[in-house]
SEZAMAR-916235 format. One line per field, with one value per atom (N, C-alpha, C): chain; x, y, z; atom name; residue in one letter. Coordinates in Angstrom, 3 decimals, padded with zeros to 6 digits. Example, Ala and Ser with C-alpha at 12.3 -4.5 7.8 and 13.67 -1.06 7.14 Angstrom:
residues 2
chain	(A, A, A, A, A, A) .
c1	(013.190, 012.300, 013.200, 012.850, 013.670, 012.900) .
c2	(-005.690, -004.500, -003.300, -002.250, -001.060, 000.030) .
c3	(007.800, 007.800, 007.800, 007.080, 007.140, 007.870) .
name	(N, CA, C, N, CA, C) .
resn	(A, A, A, S, S, S) .
This chain:
residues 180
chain	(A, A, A, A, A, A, A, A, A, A, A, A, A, A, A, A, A, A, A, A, A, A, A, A, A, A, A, A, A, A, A, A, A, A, A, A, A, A, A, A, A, A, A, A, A, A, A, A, A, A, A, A, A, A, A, A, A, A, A, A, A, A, A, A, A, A, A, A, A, A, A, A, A, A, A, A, A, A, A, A, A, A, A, A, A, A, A, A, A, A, A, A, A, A, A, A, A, A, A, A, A, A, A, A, A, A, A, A, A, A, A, A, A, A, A, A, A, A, A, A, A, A, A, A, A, A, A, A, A, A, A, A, A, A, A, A, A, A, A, A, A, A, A, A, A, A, A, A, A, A, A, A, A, A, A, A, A, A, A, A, A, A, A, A, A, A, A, A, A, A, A, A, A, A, A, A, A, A, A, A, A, A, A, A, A, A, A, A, A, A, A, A, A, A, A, A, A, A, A, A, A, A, A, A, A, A, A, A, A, A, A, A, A, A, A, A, A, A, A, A, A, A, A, A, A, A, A, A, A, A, A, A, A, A, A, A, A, A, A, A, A, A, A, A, A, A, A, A, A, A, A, A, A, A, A, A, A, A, A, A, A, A, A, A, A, A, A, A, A, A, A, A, A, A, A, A, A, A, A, A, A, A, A, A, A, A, A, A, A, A, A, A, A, A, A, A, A, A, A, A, A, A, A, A, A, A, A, A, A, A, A, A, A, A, A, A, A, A, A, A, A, A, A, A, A, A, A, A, A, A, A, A, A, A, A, A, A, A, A, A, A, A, A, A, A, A, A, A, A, A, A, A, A, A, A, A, A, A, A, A, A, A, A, A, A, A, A, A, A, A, A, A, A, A, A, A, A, A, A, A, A, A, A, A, A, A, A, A, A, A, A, A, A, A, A, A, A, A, A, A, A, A, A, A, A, A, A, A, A, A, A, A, A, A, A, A, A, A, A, A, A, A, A, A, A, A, A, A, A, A, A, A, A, A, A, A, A, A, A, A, A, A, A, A, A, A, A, A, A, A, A, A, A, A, A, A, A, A, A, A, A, A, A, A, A, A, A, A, A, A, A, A, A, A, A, A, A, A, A, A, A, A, A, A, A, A, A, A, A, A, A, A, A, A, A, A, A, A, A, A, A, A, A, A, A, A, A, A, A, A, A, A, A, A, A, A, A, A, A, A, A, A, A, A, A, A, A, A, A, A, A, A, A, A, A, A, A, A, A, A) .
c1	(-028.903, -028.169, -028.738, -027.685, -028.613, -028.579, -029.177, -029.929, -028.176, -027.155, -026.099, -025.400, -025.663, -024.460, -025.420, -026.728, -027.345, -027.223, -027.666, -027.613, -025.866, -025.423, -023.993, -023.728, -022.661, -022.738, -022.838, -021.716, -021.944, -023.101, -023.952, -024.945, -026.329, -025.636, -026.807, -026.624, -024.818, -024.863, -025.291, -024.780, -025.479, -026.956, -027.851, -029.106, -030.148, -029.077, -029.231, -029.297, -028.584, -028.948, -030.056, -030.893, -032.189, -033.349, -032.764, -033.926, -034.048, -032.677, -032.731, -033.404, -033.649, -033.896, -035.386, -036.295, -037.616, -037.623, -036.851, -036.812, -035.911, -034.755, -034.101, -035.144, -035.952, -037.110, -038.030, -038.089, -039.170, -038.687, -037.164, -036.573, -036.100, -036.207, -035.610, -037.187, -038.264, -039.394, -040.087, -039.463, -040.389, -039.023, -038.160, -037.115, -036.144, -036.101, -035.402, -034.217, -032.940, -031.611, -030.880, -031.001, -029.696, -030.023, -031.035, -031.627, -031.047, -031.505, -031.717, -029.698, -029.117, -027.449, -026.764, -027.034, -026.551, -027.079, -028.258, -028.394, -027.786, -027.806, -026.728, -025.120, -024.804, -023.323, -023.029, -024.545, -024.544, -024.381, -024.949, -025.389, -024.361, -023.250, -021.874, -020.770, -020.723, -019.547, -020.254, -021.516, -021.736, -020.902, -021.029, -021.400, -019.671, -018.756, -017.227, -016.703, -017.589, -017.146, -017.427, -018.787, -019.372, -018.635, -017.370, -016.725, -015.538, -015.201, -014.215, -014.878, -016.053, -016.509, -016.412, -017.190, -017.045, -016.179, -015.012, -013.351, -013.046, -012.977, -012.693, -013.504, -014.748, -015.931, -015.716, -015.186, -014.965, -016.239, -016.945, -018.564, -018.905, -018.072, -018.023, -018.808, -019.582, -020.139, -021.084, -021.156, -022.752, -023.648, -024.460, -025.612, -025.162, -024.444, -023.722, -023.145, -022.437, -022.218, -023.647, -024.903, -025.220, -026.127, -026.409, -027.391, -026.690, -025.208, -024.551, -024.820, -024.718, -025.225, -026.514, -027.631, -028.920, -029.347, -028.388, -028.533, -027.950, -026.665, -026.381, -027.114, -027.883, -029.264, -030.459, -031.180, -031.904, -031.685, -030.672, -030.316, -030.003, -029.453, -029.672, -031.555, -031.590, -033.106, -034.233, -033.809, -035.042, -034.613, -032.933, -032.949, -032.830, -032.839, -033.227, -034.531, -035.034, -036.474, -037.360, -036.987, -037.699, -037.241, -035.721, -035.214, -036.288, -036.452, -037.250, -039.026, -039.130, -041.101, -040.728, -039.517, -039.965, -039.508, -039.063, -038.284, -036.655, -036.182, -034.642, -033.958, -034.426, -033.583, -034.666, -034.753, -035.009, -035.272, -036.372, -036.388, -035.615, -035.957, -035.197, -033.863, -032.431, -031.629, -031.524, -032.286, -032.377, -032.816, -033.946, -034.527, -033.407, -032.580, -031.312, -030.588, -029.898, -029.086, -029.811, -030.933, -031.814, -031.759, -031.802, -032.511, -030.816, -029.833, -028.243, -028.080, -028.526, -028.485, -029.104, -030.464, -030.585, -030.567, -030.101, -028.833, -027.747, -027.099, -025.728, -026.210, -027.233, -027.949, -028.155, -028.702, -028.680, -027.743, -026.814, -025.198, -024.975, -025.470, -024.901, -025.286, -027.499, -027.921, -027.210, -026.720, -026.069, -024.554, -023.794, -022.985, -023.102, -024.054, -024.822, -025.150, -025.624, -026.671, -025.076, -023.772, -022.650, -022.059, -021.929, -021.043, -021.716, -023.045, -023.433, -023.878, -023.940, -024.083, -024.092, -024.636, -024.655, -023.298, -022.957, -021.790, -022.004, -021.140, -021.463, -019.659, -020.707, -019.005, -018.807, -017.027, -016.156, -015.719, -016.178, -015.841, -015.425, -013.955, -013.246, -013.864, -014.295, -014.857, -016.022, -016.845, -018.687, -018.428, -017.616, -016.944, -016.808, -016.135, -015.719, -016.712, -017.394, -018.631, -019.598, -020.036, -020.551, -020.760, -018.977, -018.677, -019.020, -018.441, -018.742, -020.038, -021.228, -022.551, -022.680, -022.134, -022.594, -022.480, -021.317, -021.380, -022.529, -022.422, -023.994, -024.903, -025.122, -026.488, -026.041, -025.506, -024.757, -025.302, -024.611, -025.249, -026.488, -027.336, -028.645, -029.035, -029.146, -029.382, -029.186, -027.646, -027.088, -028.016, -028.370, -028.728, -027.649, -026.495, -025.157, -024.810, -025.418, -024.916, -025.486, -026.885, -027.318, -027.400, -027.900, -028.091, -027.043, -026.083, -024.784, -024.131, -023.916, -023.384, -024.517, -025.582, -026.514, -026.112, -026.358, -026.127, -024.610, -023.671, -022.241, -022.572, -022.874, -023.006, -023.690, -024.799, -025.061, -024.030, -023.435, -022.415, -021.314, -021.002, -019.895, -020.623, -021.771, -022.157, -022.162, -022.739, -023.153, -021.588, -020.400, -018.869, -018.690, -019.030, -018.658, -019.849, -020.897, -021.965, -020.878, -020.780, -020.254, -019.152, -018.195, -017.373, -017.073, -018.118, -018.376, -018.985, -020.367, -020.754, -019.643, -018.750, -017.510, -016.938, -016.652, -015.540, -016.741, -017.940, -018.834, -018.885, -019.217, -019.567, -018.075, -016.626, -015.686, -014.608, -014.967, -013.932, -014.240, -013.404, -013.585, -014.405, -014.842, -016.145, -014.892, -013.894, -012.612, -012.529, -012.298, -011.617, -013.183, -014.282, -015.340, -015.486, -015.042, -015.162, -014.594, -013.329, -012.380, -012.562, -013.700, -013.668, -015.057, -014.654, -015.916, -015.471) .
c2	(-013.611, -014.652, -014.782, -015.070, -014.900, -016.051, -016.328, -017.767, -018.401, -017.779, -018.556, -018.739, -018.626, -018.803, -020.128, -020.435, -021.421, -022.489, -022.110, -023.388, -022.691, -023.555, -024.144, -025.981, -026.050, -027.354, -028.566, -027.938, -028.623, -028.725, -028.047, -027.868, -028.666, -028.433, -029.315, -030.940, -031.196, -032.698, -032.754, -032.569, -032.148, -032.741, -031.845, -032.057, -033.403, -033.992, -035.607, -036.453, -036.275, -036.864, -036.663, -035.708, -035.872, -036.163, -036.248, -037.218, -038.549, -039.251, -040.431, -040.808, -039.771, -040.513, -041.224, -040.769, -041.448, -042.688, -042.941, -044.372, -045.279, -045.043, -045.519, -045.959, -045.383, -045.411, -046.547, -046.459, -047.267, -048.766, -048.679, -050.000, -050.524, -050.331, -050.443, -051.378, -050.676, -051.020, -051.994, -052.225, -053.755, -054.531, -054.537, -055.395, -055.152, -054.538, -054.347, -054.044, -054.938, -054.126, -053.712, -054.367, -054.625, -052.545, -052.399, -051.259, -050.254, -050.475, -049.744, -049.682, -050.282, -050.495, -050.057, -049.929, -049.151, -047.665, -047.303, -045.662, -045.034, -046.326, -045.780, -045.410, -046.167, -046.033, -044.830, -044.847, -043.211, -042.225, -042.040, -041.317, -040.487, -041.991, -041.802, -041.482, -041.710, -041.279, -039.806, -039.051, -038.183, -036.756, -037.496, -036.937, -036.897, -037.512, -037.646, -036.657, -036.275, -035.488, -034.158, -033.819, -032.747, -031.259, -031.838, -031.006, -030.571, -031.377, -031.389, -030.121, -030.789, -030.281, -028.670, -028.231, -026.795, -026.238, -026.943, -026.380, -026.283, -026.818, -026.659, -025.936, -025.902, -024.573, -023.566, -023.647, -022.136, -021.330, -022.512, -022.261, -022.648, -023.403, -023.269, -022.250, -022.400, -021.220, -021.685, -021.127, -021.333, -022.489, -021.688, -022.797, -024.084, -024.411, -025.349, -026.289, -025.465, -026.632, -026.851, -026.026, -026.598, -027.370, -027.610, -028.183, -029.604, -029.519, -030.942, -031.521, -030.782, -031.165, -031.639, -030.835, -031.095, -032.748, -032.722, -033.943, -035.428, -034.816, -035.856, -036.284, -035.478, -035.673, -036.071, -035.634, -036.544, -038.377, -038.048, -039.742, -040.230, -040.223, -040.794, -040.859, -040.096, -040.259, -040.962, -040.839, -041.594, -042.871, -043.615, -044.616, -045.365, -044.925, -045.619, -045.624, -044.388, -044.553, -045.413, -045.520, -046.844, -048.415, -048.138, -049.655, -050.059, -048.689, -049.037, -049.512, -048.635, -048.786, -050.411, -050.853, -052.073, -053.500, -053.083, -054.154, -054.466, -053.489, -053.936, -054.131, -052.870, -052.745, -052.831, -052.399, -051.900, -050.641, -049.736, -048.619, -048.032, -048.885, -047.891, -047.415, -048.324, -047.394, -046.394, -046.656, -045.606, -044.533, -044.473, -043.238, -042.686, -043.241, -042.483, -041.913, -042.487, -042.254, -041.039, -041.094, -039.759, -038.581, -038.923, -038.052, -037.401, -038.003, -037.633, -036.536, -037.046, -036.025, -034.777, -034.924, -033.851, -032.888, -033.408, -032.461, -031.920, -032.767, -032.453, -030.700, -030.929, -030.257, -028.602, -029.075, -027.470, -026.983, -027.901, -027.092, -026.505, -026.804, -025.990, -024.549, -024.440, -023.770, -022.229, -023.124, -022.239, -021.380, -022.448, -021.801, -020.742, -021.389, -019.843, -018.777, -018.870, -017.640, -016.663, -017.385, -017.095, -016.640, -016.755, -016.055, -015.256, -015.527, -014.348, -014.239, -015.267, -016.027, -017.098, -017.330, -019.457, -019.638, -020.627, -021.555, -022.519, -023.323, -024.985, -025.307, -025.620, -025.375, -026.654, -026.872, -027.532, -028.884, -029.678, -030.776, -032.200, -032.484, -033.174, -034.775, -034.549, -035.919, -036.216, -034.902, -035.175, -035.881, -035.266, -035.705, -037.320, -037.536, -038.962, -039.582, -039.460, -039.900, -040.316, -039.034, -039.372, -040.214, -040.031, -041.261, -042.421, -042.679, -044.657, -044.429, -044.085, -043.877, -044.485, -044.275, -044.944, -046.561, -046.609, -048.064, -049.059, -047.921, -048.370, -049.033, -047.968, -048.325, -048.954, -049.589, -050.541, -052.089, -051.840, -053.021, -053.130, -052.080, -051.970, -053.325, -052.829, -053.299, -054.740, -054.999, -056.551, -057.345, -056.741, -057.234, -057.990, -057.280, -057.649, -056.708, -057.595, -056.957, -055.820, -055.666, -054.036, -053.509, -054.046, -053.600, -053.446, -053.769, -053.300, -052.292, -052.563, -051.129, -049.677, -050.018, -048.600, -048.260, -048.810, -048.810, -048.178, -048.875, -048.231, -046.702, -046.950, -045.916, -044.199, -044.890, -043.763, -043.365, -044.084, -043.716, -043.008, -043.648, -042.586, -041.174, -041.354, -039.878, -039.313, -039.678, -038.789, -038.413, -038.972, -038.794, -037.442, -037.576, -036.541, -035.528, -035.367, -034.349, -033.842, -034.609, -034.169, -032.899, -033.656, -032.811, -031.675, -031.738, -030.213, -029.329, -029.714, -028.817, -028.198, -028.870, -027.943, -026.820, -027.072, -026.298, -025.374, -025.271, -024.298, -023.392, -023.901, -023.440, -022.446, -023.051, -022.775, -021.787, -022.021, -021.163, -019.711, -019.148, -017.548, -016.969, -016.082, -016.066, -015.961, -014.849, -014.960, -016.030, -017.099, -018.364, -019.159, -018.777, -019.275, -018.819, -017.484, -017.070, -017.623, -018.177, -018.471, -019.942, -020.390, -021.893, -021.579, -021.671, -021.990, -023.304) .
c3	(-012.217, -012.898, -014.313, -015.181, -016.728, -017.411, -018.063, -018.601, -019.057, -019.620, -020.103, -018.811, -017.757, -016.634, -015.923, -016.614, -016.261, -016.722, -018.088, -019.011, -020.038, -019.420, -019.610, -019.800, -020.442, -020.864, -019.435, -018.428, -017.126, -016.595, -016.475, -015.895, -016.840, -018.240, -018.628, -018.584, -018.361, -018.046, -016.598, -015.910, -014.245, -014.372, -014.802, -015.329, -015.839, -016.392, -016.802, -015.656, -014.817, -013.680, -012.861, -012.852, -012.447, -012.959, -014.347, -015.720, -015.518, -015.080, -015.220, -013.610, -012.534, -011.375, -011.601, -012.260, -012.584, -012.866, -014.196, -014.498, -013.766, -012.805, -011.923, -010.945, -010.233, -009.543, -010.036, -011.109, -011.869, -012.149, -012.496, -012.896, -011.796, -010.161, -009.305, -008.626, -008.651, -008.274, -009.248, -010.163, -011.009, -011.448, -010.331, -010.131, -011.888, -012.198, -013.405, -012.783, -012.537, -011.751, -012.726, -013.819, -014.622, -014.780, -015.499, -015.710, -014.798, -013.612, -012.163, -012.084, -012.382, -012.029, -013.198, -014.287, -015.618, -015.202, -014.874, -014.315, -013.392, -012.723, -011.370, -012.033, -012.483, -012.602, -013.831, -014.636, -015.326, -014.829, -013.358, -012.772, -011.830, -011.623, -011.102, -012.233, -013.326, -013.738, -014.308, -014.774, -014.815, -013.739, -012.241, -011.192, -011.215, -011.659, -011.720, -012.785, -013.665, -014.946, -015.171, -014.141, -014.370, -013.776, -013.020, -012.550, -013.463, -014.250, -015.384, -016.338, -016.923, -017.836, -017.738, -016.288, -015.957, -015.926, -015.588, -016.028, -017.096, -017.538, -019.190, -020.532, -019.964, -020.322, -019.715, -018.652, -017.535, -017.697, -017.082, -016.818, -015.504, -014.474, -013.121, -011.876, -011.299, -011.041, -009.894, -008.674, -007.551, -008.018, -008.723, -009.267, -009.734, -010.412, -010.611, -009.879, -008.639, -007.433, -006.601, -006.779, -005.868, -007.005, -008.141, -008.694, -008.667, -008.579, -008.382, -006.631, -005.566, -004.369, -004.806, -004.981, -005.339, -006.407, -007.222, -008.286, -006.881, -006.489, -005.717, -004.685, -004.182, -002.815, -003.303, -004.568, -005.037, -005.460, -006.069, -006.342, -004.943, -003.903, -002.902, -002.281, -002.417, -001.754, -002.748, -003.565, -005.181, -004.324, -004.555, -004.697, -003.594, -002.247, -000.911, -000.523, -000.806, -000.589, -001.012, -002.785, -003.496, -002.815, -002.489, -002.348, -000.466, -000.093, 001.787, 000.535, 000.070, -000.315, -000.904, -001.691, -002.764, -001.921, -000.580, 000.192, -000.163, -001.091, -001.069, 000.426, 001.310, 002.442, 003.342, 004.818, 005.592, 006.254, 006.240, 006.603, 007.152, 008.443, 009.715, 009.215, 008.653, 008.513, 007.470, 006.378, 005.028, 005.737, 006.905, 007.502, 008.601, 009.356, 009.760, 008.911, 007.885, 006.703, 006.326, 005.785, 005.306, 005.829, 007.687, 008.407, 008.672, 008.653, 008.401, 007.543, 006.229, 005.088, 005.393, 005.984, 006.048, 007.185, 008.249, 009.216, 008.176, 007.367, 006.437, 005.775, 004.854, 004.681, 004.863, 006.740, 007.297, 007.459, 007.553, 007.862, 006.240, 005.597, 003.926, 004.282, 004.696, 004.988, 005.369, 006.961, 008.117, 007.329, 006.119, 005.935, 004.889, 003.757, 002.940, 003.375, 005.061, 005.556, 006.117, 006.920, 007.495, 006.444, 005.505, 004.237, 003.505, 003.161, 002.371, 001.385, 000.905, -000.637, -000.834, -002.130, -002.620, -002.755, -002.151, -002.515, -001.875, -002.021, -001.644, -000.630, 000.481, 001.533, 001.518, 000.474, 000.044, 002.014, 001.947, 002.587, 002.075, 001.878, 001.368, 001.408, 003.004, 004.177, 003.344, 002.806, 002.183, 001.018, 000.164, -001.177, -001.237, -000.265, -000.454, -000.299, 001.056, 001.522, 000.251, -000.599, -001.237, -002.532, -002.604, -003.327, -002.995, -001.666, -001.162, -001.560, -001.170, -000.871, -002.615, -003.186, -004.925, -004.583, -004.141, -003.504, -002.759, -001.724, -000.867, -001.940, -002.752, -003.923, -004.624, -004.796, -005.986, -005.017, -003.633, -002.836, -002.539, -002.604, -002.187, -003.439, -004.834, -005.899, -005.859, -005.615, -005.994, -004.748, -003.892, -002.370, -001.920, -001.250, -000.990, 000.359, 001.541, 002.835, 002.854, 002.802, 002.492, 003.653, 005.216, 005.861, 006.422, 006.703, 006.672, 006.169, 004.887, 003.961, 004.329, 004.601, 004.870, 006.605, 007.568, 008.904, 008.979, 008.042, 007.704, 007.434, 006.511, 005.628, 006.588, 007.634, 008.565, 009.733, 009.792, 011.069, 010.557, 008.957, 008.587, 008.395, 007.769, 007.628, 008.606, 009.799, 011.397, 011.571, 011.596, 011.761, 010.911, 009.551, 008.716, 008.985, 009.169, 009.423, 010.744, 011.678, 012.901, 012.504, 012.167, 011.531, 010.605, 009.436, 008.763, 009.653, 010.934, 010.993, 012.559, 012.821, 013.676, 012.709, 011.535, 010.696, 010.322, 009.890, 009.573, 010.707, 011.866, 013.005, 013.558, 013.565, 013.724, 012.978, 011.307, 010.726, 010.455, 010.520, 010.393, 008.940, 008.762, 007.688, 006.604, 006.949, 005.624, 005.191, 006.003, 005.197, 004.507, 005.084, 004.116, 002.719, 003.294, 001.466, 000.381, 001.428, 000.036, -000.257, 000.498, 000.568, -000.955, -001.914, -002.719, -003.864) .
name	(N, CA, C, N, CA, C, N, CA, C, N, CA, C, N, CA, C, N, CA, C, N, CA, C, N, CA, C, N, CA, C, N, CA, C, N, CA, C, N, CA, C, N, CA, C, N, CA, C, N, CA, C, N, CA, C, N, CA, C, N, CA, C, N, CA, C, N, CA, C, N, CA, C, N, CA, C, N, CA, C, N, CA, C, N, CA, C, N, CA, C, N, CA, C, N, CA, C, N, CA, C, N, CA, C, N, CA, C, N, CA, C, N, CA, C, N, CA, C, N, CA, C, N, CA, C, N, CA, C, N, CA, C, N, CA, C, N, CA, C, N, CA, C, N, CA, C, N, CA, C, N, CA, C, N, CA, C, N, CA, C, N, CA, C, N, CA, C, N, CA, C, N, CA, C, N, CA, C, N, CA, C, N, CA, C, N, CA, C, N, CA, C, N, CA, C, N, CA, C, N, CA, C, N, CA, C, N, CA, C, N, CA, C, N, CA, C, N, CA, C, N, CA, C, N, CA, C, N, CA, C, N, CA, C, N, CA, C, N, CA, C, N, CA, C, N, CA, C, N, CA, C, N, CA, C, N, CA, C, N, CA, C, N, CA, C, N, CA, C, N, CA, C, N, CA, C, N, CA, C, N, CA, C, N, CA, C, N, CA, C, N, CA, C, N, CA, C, N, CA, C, N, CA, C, N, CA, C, N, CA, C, N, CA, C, N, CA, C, N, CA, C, N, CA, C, N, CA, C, N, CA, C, N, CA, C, N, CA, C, N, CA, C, N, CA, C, N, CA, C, N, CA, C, N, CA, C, N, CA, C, N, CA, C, N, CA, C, N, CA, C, N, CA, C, N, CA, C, N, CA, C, N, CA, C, N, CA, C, N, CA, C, N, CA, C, N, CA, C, N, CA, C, N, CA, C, N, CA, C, N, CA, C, N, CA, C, N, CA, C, N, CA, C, N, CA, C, N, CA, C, N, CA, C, N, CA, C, N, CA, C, N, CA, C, N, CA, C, N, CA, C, N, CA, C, N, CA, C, N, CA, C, N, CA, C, N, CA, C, N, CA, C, N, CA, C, N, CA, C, N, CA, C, N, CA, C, N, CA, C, N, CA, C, N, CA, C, N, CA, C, N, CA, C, N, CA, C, N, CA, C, N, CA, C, N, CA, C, N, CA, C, N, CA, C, N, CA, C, N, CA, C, N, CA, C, N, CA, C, N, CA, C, N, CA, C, N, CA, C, N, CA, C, N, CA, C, N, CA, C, N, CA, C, N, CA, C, N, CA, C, N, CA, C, N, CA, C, N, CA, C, N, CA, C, N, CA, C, N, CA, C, N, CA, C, N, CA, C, N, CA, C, N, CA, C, N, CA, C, N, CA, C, N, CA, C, N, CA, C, N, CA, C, N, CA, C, N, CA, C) .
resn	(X, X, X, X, X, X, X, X, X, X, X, X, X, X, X, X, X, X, X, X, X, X, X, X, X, X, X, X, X, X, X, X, X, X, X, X, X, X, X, X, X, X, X, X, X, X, X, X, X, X, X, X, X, X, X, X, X, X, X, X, X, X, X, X, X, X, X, X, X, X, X, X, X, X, X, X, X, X, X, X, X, X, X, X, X, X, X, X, X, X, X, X, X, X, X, X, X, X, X, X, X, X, X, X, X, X, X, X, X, X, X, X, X, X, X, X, X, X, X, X, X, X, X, X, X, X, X, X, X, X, X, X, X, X, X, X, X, X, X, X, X, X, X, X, X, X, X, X, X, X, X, X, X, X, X, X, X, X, X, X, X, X, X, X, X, X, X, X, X, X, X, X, X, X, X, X, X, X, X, X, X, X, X, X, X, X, X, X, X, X, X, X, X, X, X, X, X, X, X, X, X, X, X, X, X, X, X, X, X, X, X, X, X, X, X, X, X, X, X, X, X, X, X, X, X, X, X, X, X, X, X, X, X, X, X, X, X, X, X, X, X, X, X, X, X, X, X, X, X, X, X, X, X, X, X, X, X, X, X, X, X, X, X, X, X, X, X, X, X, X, X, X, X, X, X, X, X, X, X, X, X, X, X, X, X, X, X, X, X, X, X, X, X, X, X, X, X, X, X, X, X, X, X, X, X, X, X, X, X, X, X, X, X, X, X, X, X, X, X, X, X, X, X, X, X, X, X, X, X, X, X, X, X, X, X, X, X, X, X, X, X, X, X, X, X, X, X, X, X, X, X, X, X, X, X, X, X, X, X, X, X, X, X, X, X, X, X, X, X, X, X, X, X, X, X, X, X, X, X, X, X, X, X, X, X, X, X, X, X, X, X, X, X, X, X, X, X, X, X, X, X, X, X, X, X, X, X, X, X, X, X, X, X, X, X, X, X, X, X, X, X, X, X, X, X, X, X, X, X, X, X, X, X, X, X, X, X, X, X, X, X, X, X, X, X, X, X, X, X, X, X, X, X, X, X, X, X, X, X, X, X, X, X, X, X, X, X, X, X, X, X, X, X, X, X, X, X, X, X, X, X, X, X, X, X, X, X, X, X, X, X, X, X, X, X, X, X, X, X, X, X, X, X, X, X, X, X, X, X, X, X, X, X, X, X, X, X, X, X, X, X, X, X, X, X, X, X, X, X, X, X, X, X, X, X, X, X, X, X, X) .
C-alpha cells in the first residue's frame, strides 16, 4: 500500500477523530461536558462526512473503511470507559456493551480471514447501531437515563452482533466479495 492511498484527504479527516479522543477523555473526567459534548458531536458529524469526502476524492479504499471502524471503536471505548472510571455510568453495562463490541469485532476478523482480504463487511443493522450509540454518549454526558440508554444500547447490539455474525457465517464467499 503506498503512502498516497494512505494519507488521502478522507483518511486524514478520519484521523481527527482519534486526536480528539484524548482530550474528550480528559474533559469528560474533570467534568468539563460542555467540552466533552462539542467533541463528541465533532466526532459525529466527522464520522457522517468522512464517507462523502472519499467519494468525491475517489480515495475510498480498505484502510480507510477500516480506520473509520477503528476511529468509531475507539471513541466508543475512550468514552464509556472514562464515563465507568469517572462515575458517569455504571460498569457492569459499559462492560457488556464492550464485551458486545468486541464479539462484533471477531466477526469482522472471521470475515477478512473468509474473503481474503481487508474490507470492512458492510452491515446496514452496525451502521445504524452505531449511529444511535452517538446518542448513548450524548446521554452518558447530559446524565439522562444512562443506564438505560447503555443496557438498551447492549441488547440492541447482542441483536445486531447476532445477526451479522449469521450473514458472515452464512453468505457465499462470492457475495462477500462484492460486499465491500
Amino acid at each position: 500500500m503506498t503512502f498516497g492511498k494512505i494519507m488521502n484527504p478522507a483518511n486524514v479527516v478520519t484521523s481527527t477523530r482519534l486526536l480528539v479522543l484524548p482530550v474528550a477523555a480528559w474533559a469528560m473526567a474533570t467534568h468539563r461536558v460542555v467540552l466533552a459534548l462539542v467533541l463528541l458531536i465533532y466526532s459525529g458529524v466527522i464520522d457522517l462526512i468522512d464517507g462523502s469526502i472519499a467519494r468525491y476524492f475517489n480515495c475510498a479504499g480498505p484502510f480507510g473503511e477500516m480506520l473509520d471502524a477503528i476511529s468509531d471503536a475507539g471513541l466508543f471505548l475512550v468514552i464509556l470507559v472514562t464515563a465507568a472510571v469517572t462515575g458517569y455510568v455504571d460498569p457492569v453495562p459499559v462492560a457488556a456493551f464492550l464485551g458486545a463490541g468486541v464479539i462484533n469485532a471477531l466477526g469482522r476478523v472471521i470475515h477478512i480471514r473468509r474473503v481474503g482480504r481487508v474490507t470492512n463487511f458492510r452491515s446496514y443493522a452496525s451502521e445504524s447501531l452505531g449511529g444511535a450509540t452517538f446518542f448513548v454518549l450524548v446521554a452518558v454526558l447530559l446524565d439522562f437515563y444512562v443506564e438505560t440508554a447503555v443496557w438498551s444500547m447492549t441488547i440492541l447490539t447482542v441483536i445486531v452482533v447476532v445477526h451479522d455474525y449469521w450473514r458472515i457465517l452464512t453468505l457465499p464467499r462470492e457475495s462477500e466479495a462484492g460486499h465491500v
